[in-house]
N, C-alpha and C positions, 0 to 999 in steps of 0.2 A: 206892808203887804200890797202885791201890785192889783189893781183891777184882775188879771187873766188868773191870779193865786186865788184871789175871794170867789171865781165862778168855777176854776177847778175841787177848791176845798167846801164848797158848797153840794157839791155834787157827790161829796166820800165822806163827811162832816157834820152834822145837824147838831144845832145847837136852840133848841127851845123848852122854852116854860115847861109845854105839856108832854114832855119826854123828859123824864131824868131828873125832875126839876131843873131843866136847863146845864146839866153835863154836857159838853159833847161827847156825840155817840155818832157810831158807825151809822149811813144814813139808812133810812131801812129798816133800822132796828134798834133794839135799849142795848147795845153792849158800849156803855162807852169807853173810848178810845184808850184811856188810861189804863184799862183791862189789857190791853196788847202792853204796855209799856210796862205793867208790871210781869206778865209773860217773861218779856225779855230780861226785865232784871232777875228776875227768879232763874235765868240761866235757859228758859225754853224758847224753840226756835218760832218761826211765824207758820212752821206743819203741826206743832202742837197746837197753836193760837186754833188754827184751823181745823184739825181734830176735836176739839170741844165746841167750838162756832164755825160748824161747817156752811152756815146757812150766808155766812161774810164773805164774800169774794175775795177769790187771794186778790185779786186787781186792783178791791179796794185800800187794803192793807199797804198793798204796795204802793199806790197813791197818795194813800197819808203817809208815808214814811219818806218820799220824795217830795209831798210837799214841805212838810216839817224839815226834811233837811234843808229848803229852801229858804224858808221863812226865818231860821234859826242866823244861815250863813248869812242874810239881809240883816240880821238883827245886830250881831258881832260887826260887820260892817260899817252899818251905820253908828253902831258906839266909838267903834274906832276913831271917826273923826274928830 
């Protein structure tokens, strides 16, 4: 993960102690992130995610889903070699 990934995903991301017992979670608040991911496996789109957690910015959702496909495609990448 690059330095400009760790201050983008820091900023959409929270990962501490005293939240969640250290889940990440949308920053902001206790929904953590994995919350959206089952969403989508259960077939519901990111306006249902939003309709139950209206208080999450779609901007944030969308930023962790941009960065995760970043972070993901760096990962397969670098295995590749």
């Amino acid at each position: 993960m690059t330095a400009e990934q760790k201050t983008s995903l820091a900023s959409v991301v929270t990962v501490s102690r005293e939240i969640m017992h250290g889940i990440p979670c949308f920053t902001g608040s206790r929904v953590p992130v994995q919350t959206l991911i089952d969403f989508f496996e259960s077939g519901d789109s990111i306006d249902d995610f939003l309709t139950v957690y209206p208080y999450i910015p779609r901007r944030k959702v969308l930023a962790f889903l941009e960065l995760s496909r970043d972070v993901t495609i760096d990962q397969i990448t670098c295995a590749s070699f």
